[in-house]
Each structure stands twice: as structure tokens, then as C-alpha cells.
C-alpha positions as CSV (number, residue, x, y, z in Angstrom):
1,X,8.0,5.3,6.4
2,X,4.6,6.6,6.1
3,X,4.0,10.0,7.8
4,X,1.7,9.0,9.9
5,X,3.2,5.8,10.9
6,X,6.4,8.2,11.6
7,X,4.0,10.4,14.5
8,X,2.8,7.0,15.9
9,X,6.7,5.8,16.4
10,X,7.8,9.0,17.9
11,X,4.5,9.0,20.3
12,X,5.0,5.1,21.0
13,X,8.7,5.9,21.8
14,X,7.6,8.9,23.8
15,X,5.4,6.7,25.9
16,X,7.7,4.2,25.8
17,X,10.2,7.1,27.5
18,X,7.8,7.3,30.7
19,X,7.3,3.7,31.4
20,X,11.0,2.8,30.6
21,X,11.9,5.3,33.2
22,X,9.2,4.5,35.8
23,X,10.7,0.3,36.1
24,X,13.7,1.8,37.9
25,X,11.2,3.0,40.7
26,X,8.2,0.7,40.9
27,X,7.8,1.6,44.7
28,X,7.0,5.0,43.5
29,X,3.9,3.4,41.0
30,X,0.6,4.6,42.0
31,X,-1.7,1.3,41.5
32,X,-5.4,1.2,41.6
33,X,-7.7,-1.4,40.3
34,X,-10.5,-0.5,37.4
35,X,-12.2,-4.2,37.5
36,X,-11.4,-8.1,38.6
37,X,-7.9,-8.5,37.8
38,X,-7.8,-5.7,36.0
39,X,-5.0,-3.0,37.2
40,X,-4.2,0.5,36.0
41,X,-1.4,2.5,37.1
42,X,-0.2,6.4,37.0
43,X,2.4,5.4,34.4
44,X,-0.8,4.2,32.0
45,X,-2.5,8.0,32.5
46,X,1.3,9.5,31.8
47,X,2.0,7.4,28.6
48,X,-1.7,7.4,27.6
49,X,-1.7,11.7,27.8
50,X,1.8,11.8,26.2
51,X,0.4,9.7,23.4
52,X,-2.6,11.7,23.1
53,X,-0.5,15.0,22.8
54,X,1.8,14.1,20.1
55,X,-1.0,12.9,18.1
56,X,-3.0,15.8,18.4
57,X,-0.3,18.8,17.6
58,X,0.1,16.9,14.1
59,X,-3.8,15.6,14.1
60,X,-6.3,17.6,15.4
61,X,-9.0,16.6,14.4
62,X,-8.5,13.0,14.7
63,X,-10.7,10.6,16.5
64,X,-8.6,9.0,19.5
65,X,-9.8,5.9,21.5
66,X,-7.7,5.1,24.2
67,X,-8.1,2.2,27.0
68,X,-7.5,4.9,30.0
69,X,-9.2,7.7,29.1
70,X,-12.2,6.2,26.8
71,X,-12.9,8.5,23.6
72,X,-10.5,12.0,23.5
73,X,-13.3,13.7,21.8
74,X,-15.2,12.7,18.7
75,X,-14.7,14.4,15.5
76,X,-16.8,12.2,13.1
77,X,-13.3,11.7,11.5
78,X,-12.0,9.4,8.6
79,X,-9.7,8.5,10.6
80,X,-9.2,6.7,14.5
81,X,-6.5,6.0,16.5
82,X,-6.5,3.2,18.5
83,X,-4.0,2.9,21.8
84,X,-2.9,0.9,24.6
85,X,-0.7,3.0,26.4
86,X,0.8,0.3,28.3
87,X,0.1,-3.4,27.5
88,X,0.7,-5.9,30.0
89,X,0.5,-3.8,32.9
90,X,0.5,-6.6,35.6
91,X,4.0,-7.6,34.3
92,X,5.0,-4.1,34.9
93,X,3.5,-3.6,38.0
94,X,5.3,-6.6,39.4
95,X,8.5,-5.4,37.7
96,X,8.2,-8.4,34.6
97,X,10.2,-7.2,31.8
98,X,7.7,-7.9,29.1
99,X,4.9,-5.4,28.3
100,X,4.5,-2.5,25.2
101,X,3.0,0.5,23.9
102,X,0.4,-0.3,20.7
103,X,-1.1,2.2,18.4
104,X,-3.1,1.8,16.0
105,X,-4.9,3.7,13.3
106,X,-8.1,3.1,11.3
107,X,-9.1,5.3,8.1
108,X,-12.3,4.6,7.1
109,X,-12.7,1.4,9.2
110,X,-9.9,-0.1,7.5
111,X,-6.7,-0.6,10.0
112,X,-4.4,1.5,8.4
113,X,-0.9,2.1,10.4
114,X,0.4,0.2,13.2
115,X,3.1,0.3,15.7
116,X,3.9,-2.0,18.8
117,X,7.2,-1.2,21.0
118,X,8.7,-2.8,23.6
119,X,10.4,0.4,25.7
120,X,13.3,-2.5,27.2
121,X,13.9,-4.4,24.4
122,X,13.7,-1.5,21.9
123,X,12.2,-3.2,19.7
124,X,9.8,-1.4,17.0
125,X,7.0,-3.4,15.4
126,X,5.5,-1.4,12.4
127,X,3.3,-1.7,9.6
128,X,1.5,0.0,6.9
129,X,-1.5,-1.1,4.8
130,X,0.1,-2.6,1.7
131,X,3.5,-1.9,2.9
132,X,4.8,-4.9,4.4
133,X,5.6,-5.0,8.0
134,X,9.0,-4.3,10.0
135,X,11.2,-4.7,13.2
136,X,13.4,-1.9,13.5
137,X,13.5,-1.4,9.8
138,X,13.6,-4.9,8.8
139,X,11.3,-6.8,7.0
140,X,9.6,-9.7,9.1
141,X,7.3,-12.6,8.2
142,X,5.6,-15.2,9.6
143,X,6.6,-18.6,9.9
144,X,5.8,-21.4,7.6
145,X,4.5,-24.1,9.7
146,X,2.1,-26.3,8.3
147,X,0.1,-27.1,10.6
148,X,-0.1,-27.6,14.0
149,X,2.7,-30.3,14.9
150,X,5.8,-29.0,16.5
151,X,5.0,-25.4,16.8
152,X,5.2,-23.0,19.8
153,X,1.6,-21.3,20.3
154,X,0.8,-18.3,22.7
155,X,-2.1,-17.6,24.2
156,X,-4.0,-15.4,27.3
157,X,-6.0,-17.3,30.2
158,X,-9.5,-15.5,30.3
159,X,-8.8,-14.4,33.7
160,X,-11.5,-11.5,33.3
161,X,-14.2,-14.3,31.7
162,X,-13.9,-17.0,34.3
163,X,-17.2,-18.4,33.2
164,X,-15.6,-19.5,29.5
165,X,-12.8,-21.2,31.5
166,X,-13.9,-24.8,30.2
167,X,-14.6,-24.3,26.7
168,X,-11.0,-22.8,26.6
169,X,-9.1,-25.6,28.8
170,X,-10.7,-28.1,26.6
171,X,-9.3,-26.2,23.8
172,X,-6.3,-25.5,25.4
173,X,-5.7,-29.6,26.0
174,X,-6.0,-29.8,21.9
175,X,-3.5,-27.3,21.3
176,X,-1.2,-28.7,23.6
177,X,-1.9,-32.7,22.9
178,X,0.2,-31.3,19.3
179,X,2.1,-28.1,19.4
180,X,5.5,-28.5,20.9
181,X,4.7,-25.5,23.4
182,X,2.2,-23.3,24.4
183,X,3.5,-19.9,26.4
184,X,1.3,-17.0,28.3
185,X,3.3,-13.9,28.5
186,X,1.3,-11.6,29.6
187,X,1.3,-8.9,26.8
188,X,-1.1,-10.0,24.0
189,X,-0.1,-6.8,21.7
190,X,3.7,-8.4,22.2
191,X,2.2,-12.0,21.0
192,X,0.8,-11.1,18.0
193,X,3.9,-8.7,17.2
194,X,5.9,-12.4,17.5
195,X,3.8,-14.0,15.8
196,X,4.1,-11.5,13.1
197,X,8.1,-11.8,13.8
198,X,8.0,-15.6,13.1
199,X,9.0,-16.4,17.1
200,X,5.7,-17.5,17.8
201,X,3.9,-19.4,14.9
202,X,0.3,-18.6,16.7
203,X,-1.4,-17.1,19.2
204,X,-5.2,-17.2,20.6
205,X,-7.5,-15.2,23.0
206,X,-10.8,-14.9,24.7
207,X,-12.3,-11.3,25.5
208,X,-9.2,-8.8,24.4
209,X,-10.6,-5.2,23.6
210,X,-9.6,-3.5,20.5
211,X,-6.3,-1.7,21.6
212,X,-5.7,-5.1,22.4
213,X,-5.5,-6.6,18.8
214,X,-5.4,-3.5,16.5
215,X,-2.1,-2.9,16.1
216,X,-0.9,-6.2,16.0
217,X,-3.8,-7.2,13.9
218,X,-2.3,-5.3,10.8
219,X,1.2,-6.0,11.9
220,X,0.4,-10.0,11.2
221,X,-1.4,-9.7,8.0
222,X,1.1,-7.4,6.6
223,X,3.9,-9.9,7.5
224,X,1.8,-12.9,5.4
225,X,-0.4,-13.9,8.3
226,X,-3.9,-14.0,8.6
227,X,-6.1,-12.9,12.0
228,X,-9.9,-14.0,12.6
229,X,-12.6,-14.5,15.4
230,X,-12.9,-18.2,16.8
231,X,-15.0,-18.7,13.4
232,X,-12.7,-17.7,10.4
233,X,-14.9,-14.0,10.9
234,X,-13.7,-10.4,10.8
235,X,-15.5,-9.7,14.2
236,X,-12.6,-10.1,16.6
237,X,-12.3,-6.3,17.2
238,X,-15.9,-6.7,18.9
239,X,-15.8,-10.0,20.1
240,X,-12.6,-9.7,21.4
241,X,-12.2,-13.5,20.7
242,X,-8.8,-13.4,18.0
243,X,-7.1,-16.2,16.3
244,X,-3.7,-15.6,14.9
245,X,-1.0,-17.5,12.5
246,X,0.3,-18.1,9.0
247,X,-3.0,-19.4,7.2
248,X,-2.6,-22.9,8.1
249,X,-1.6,-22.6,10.9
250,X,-4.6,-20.2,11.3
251,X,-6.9,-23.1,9.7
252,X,-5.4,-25.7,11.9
253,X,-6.3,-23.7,15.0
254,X,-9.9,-23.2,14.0
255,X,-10.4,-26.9,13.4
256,X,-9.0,-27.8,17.1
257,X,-11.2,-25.5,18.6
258,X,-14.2,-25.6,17.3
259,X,-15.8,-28.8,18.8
260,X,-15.4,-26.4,22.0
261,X,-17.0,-23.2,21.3
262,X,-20.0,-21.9,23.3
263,X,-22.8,-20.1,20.9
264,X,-21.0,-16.9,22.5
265,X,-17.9,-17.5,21.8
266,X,-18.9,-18.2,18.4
267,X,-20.3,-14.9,17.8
């Protein structure tokens, strides 16, 4: 395992620690709301710092970008980290079973290192540039669907961009009219680690932030997939719109929804 890949395991699983413990005492979960529908708890701020603190005794002078606590400082650095602390914190908050810890890291603006884990399941998604990509130790890849017909897609409801709710229900009913299944689960980090797994064979989303996809991003290509914007682009970290599958699957999904794309959805 690469070395840094080795720190982001032991901080995911030292994250992972906090949160695992906190689901036996969810009365105890401080709960305060940072937008529409959009929750943060204590536990977040505990796994986010415990993340933070393991990365910077080995790397100091690393860049860190983290969704509860913004930018930890910027160095001008080759190299960012990229972390969700907690992903899919309404599951937790309502005691779902079905949420991670992602971490990411970018040298030179290429995603570099990757790890998702799932505290409950203990499950370990990893991934190194040109290294493959792994659960627990194993190699995983992507399924081999060829196109759209009898698949099971995931996907997130733009619950914090109510005003694209058309363009993706109509794209939604063209994804559903021919996959076999469609699920939501609630973790998107989780989704794209599946779909990376071969449980899912893809997975689509309006308005995700980078801690989001990054992780999972690198841990889909480097199992044979392919990830995009809702154009075939590279833009998805900024747009936030992301596309993911083996690449026909991949090419299937653009083709059912482009008829429905807004220009900003398109961007």
C-alpha cells in the first residue's frame, strides 16, 4: 500500500472509530442545521478534527479541504486532501446504518490516493493512481453491463436544488423506463464505492461538492470505470453534476439524459 494511502486508512478508520461509537448513543448527538436540508452534527467536527490531526503529524505542510471546517490553512502545496468526515449524515442522524468517511488526495490536481470506509460494515475502499483499486485488500472491478437494460442504477434526489427537480425526474423516468432498479441510499461517497465494487453498475447526481465525488471518483476509474459531468466533461468536481459506470454503461447514461439537461446543468 502506498504510504500515503496507509495515513488516509488509519485516519479514515480513526474517524470511523468516533462515529461507530457515537450510533450506540444517538440521543446524546448534538444536531444543528448549516442550510435547507442540510444537517451537521458534533460527531462530523469530532471525525473531521481527528482526520485533520493524523494527517498533519505525518503532513504538515499539506493543503486540507474539509466540508466542516472549510480550508485547514493553505500552504500553496503539491498536494490536497480532500475529506468528508461523515457522508450521509441524515442516515446517521436518524440511526440508518449506511453512511462513510472519504478522503481524498490530489497532487498536482491530479486525484492521487483515495479511501472510502464504511465504520459498520468495515468495509475499506481504496485506491492508488495506477494501482488498481481494492476492498479490504482485494481487487474490485466494475461490472460489465452493456448498456443500460437490466442494470441496478443509484442515484441522489437534488433535495438542496429543488429548482432542477424536472429536468432530473424526466431523466429519472428514462433511467427507470430500462434499468431493472434504480436505489437512493443516502451516501453518494458509498454509491460510487459500489459502483466501483460491481454492486451497483451506475450511479448519477445533481449538485454534490468535491468531498462528495473525490474519493470515489478515483476509486471507479481505478477499478475500470469511467466518471464525467452530465456532458462526457472532467468538470464534475465544480459542477457537482457526476455520472458514473463502466464506459458503456457511462455512454448509455449520457445519451438518456441529455434531451433533459438545462444550459446549467450542462455546464
Amino acid at each position: 500500500m502506498h504510504p500515503m494511502l496507509n495515513i488516509a486508512v488509519r485516519a479514515a478508520r480513526g474517524a470511523g472509530n468516533i462515529i461507530a461509537r457515537a450510533c450506540g448513543q444517538l440521543d446524546m448527538v448534538q444536531t444543528s442545521q448549516k442550510g435547507t436540508n442540510d444537517f451537521v452534527t458534533n460527531v462530523d467536527k469530532e471525525a473531521e478534527q481527528a482526520i485533520v490531526q493524523i494527517l498533519r503529524k505525518s503532513y504538515p505542510t499539506h493543503d486540507i479541504v474539509g466540508e466542516e471546517g472549510g480550508d485547514y490553512g493553505s500552504f500553496n502545496s503539491e498536494y490536497q486532501w480532500i475529506i468528508d468526515p461523515l457522508d450521509g449524515t441524515a442516515n446517521f442522524i436518524k440511526g440508518i446504518p449506511h453512511f462513510a468517511v472519504s478522503i481524498a488526495l490530489r497532487h498536482n490536481g491530479k486525484l492521487d490516493q483515495a479511501v472510502i470506509y464504511d465504520p459498520l460494515r468495515g468495509e475499506v475502499f481504496t485506491a492508488s493512481r495506477g494501482g488498481g483499486a481494492q476492498l479490504n485488500g482485494r481487487r474490485i472491478r466494475v461490472t460489465n453491463a452493456t448498456d443500460l437494460t437490466g442494470t441496478i442504477l443509484a442515484t441522489g434526489f437534488p433535495f438542496k436544488q429543488k429548482h432542477h427537480l424536472d429536468a432530473y425526474t424526466e431523466t429519472f423516468k428514462t433511467f427507470f423506463t430500462t434499468a431493472a432498479d434504480v436505489r437512493r441510499s443516502g451516501s453518494a461517497a458509498l454509491d460510487l464505492a459500489y459502483v466501483a465494487a460491481g454492486r451497483l453498475d451506475g450511479f448519477w447526481e445533481i449538485g454534490l461538492k468535491p468531498w462528495d465525488i473525490a474519493a470515489g471518483e478515483l476509486i471507479v476509474r481505478e477499478a475500470g470505470g469511467l466518471v464525467s459531468d452530465f456532458v462526457g466533461g472532467n468538470n464534475q468536481l465544480k459542477s457537482g453534476n457526476v455520472v458514473a459506470g463502466n464506459p458503456k454503461v457511462l455512454a448509455a447514461m449520457l445519451k438518456g439524459m441529455r434531451p433533459h439537461l438545462t444550459e446549467s446543468l450542462m455546464r
